[in-house]
C-alpha positions as CSV (number, residue, x, y, z in Angstrom):
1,X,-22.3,34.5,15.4
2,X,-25.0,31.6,15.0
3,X,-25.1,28.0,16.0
4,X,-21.8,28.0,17.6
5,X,-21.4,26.1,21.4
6,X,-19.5,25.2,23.9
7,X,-21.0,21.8,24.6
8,X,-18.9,20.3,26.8
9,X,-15.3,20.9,28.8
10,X,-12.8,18.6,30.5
11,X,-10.4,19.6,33.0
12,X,-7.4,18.0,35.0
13,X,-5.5,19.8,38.3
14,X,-2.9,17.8,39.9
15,X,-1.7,18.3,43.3
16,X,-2.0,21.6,45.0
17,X,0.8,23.5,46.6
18,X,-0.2,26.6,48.8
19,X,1.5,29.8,49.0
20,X,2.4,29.4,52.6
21,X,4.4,26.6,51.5
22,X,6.6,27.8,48.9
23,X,7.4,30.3,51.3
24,X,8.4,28.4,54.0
25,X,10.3,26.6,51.0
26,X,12.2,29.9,50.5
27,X,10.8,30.0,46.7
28,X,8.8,32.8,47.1
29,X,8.8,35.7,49.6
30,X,5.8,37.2,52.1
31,X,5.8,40.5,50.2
32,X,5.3,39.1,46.7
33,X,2.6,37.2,48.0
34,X,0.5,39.7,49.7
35,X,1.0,41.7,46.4
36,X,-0.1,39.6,44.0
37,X,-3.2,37.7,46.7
38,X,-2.5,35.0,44.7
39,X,-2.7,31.6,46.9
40,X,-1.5,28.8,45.6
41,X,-0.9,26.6,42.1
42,X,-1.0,23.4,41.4
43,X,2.5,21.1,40.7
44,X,2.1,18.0,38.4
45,X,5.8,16.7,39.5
46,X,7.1,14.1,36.7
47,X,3.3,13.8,34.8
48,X,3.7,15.2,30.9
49,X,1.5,18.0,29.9
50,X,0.6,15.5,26.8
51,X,-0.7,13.1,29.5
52,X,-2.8,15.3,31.2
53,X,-4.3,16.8,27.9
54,X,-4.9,13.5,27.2
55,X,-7.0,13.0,30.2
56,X,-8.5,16.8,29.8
57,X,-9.9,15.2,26.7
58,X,-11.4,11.9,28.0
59,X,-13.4,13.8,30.7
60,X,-14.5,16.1,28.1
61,X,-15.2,13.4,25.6
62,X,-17.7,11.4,28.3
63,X,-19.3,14.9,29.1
64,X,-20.1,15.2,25.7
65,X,-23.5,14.1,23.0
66,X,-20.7,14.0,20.2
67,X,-18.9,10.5,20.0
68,X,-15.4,10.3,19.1
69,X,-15.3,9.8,15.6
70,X,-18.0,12.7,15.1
71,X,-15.5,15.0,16.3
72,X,-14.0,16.8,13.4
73,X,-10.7,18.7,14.3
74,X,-8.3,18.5,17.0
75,X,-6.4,22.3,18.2
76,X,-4.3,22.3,20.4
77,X,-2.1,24.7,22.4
78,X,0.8,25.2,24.5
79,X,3.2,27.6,26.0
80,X,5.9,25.4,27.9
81,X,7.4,22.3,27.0
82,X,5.6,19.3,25.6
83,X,7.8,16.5,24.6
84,X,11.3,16.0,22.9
85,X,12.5,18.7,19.9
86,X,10.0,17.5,16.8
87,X,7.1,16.3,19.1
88,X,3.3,16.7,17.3
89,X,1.0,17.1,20.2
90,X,-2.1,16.5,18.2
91,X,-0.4,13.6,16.8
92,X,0.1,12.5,20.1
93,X,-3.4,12.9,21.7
94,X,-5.3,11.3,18.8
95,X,-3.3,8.5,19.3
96,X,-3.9,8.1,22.8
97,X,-7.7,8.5,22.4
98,X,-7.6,5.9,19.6
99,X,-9.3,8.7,17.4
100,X,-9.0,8.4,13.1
101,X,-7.5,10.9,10.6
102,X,-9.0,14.6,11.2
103,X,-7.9,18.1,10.7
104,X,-5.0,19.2,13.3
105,X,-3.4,22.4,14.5
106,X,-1.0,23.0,17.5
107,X,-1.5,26.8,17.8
108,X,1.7,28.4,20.0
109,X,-0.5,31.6,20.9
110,X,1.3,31.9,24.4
111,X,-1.7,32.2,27.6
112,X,-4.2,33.4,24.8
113,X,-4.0,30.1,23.4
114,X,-7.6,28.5,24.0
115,X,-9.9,31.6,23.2
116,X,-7.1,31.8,19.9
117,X,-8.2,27.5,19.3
118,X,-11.9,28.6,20.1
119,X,-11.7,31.3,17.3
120,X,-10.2,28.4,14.9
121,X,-13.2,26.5,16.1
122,X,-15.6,29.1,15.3
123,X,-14.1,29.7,11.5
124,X,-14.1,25.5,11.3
125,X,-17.8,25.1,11.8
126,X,-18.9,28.1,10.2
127,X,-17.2,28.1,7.1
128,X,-16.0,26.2,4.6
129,X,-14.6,23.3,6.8
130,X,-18.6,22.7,7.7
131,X,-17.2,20.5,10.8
132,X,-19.9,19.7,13.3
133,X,-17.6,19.7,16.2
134,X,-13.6,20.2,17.6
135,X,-12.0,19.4,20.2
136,X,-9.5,22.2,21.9
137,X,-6.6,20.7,23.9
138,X,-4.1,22.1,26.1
139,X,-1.8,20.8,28.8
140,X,1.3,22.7,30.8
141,X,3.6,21.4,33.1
142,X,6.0,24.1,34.5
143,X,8.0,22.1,37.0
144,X,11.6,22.8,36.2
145,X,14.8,23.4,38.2
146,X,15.2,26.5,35.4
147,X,11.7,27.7,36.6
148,X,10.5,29.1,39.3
149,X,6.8,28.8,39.2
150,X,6.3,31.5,41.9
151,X,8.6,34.1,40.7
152,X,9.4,33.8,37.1
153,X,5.9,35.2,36.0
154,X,6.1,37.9,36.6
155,X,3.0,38.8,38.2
156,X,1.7,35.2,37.3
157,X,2.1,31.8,39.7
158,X,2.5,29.1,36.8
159,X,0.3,26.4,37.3
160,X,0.0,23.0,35.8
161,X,-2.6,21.5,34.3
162,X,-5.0,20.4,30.8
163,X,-8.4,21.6,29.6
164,X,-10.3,20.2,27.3
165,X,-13.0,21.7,25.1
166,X,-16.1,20.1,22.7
167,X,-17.2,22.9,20.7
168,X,-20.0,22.3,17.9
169,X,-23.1,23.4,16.3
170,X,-26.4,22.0,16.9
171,X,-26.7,23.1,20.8
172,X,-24.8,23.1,23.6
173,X,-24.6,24.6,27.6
174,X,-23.2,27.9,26.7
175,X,-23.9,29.9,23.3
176,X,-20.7,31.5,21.8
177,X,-22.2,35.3,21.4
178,X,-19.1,36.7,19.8
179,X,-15.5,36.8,19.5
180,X,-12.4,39.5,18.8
181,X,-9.1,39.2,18.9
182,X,-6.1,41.4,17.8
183,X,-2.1,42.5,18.2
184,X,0.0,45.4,19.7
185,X,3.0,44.7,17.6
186,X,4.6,47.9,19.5
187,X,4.9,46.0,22.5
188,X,6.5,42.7,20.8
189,X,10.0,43.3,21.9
190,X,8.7,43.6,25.8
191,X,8.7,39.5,25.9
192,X,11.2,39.1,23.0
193,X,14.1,40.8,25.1
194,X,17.4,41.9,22.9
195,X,19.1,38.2,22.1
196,X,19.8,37.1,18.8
197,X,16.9,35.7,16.4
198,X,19.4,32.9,15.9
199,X,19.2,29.8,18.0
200,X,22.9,29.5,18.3
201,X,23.4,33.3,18.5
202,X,23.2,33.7,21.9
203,X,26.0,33.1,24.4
204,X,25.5,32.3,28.5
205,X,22.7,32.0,30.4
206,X,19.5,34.0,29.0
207,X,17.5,36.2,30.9
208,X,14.2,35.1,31.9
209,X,11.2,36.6,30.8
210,X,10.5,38.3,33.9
211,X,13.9,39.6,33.4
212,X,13.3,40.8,29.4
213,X,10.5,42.1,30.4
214,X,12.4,44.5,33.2
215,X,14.7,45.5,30.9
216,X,12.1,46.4,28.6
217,X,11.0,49.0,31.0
218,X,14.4,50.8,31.5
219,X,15.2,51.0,28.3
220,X,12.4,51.1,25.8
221,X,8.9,52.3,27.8
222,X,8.2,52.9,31.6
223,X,6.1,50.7,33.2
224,X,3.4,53.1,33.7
225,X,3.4,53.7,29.6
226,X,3.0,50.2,28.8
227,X,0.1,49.8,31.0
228,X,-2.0,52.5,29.5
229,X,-1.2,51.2,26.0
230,X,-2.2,47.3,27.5
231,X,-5.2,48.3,29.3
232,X,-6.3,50.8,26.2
233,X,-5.5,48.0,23.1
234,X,-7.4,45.3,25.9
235,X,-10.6,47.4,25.9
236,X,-10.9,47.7,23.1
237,X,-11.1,44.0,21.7
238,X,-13.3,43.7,24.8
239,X,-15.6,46.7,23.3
240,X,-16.0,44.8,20.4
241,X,-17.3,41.8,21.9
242,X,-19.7,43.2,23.8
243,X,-21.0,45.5,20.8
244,X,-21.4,42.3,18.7
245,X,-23.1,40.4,21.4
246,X,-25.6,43.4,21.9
247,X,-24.4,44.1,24.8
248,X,-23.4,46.4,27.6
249,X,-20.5,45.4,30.5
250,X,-23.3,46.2,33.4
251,X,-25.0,43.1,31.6
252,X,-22.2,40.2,32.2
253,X,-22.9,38.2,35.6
254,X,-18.8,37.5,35.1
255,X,-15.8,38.4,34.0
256,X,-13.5,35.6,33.4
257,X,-9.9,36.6,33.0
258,X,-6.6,35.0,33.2
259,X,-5.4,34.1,36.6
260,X,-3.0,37.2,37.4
261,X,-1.9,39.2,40.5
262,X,-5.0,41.3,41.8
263,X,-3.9,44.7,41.0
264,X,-3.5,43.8,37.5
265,X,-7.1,42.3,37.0
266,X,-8.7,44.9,39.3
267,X,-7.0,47.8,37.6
268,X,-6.7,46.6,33.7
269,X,-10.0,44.7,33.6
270,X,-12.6,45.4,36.1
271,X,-11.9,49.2,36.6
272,X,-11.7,50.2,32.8
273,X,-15.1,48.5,32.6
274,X,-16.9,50.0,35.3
275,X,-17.6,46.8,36.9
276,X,-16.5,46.0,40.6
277,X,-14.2,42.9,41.7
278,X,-17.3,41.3,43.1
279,X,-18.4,40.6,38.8
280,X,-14.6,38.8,38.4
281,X,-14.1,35.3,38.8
282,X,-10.8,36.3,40.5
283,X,-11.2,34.5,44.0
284,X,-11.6,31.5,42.6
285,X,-8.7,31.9,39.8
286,X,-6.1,33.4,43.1
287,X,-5.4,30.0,44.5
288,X,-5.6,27.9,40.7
289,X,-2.6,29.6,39.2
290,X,-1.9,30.7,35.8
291,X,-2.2,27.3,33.7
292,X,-1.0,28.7,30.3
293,X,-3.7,29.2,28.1
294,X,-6.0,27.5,29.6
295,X,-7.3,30.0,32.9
296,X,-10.6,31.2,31.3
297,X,-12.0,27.6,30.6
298,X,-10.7,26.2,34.1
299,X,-12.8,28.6,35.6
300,X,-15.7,28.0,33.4
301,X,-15.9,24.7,34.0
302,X,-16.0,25.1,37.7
303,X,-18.4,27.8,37.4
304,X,-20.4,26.0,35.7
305,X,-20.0,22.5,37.7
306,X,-20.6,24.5,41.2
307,X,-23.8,26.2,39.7
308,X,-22.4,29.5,40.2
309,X,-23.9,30.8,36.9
310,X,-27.3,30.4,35.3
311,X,-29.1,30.0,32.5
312,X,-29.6,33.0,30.7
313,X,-26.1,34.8,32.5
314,X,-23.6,36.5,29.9
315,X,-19.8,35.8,31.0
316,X,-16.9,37.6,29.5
317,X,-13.8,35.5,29.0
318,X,-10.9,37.6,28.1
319,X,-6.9,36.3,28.1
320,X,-3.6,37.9,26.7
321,X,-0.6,36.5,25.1
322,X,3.6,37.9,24.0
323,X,3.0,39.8,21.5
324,X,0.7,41.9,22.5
325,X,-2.5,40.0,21.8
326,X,-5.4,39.4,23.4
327,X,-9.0,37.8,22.9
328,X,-12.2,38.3,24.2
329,X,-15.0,36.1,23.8
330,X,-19.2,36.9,25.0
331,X,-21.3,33.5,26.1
332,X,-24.4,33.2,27.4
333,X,-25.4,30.2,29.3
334,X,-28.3,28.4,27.6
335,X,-28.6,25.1,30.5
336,X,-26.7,23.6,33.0
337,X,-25.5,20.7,31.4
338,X,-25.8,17.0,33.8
339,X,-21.9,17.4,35.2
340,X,-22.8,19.8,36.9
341,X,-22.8,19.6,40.5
């Protein structure tokens, strides 16, 4: 990949709720937490995911060389809700930034959605589209009294939260080596569950996904199956990153990987790739939560911002998605940019 760069990145947390307390709040339980080591996640109460994005993208905008109307396409993602049935996001956050008419996308890719808006990014300013730079959005907001955050995950505290990303050509704080991405359409039905494909096909209260994807395990594969087939199909895109980057997993400083429970990053990730926990941003990413599609870029930016990479360090960013899919992107940091800390 040539001239392609992540040149700037935005990001908005809300309040923070520990562990401790949504136990003492009876939401969660002492075992579940000591499983997963995950710490805490952060709770936006009544403030849209739009809104935040929105905000995501004003930092990111002032971090940035690129002025608004030099920006030339807006992708956005999401997993959760983002406004009433027939909402645009994009629509939405051009509006709100007072930005003109430019190439949109809202991409529902599930928690791969950013590295999936990053690989739109890449095929934007590299190809035909010739832009010189896009902006990638995303904002969740899980608080719901039909979700609970802590439990509903399934191996995942849900986290709210926007990131916002300035890729373009021309130069930029981190140089995007290479990016894969692919499916496991075998697994599909593991989020999917049995319910009707029809919207009004289904009668009383659906299961939750945590609940499909139980299910899934009694009836279709065993849980030890499906991890060897995750951790396999995952290695491989991974593989193909490094290969096309030139190189090795001994030479990434970090691996950057959604925010999941321990086990699952240790033994999926880290250990397949010969690397130990110490090379994982994990103990940061424990107490942030998983904020949809937007873990890998949260931790960038505060890896970056807290100077806990250096120029000339390779980072792997990898995140998965329903389906089965999963992307993983090479950088290498080229400068610290002047946000940083």
């Amino acid at each position: 990949m040539e001239d392609v760069y992540i040149e700037s990145l935005g990001v908005v947390l809300p309040e923070w709720v520990s562990a401790e307390k949504a136990i003492a709040d009876g939401l969660w339980d002492t075992e579940g937490q000591q499983v997963s080591g995950l710490t805490g996640a952060y709770t936006a109460g009544d403030v849209p995911a739009m809104e935040m994005a929105v905000s995501a993208a004003q930092i990111a905008l002032e971090r940035s060389s690129f002025d608004l109307d030099e920006i030339g396409s807006n992708i956005h993602s999401s997993v959760n809700h983002q406004g009433p049935e027939g909402t645009y996001p994009p629509g939405f956050i051009l509006r709100e930034l007072g930005a003109e008419n430019m190439p949109v996308m809202h991409l529902r890719q599930g928690c791969n959605g950013m590295l999936s808006s990053l690989e739109v990014a890449i095929g934007q300013i590299t190809g035909a589209a010739g832009i010189e730079a896009a902006l990638l959005t995303t904002g969740e907001n899980f608080t719901s009294p039909e979700i609970n955050r802590w439990v509903d995950g399934g191996g995942l505290v849900l986290s709210d939260g926007a990131m916002a990303v300035v890729v373009g050509s021309g130069g930029g704080f981190a140089r995007v080596r290479s990016l894969n991405t692919g499916i496991l359409p075998a697994l599909e039905k593991m989020h999917r569950g049995d319910g009707s494909l029809l919207a009004h096909g289904d009668t009383g209260e659906p299961p939750t996904m945590l609940e499909r994807i139980e299910r899934y395990y009694e009836s279709e594969m065993p849980m030890s199956e499906m991890v060897e087939k995750i951790t396999l199909f995952d290695l491989d895109i991974i593989h193909r990153s490094l290969v096309d980057a030139g190189l090795n997993a001994s030479d990434i400083a970090k691996v950057i990987p959604v925010n999941m429970n321990q086990r699952m990053v240790e033994f999926s990730v880290m250990t397949p790739l010969g690397l130990p926990m110490s090379r994982c941003s994990w103990e940061f990413g424990r107490a942030v939560g998983h904020v949809g599609g937007a873990d890998v870029f949260i931790t960038l930016e505060h890896l970056v911002r807290t100077r806990e990479v250096a120029q000339g360090d390779h980072l792997l960013l990898a995140s998965m998605g329903p389906g089965w899919i999963c992307t993983a992107a090479v950088v290498t940091i080229e400068n610290l940019p002047s946000w940083a800390d």
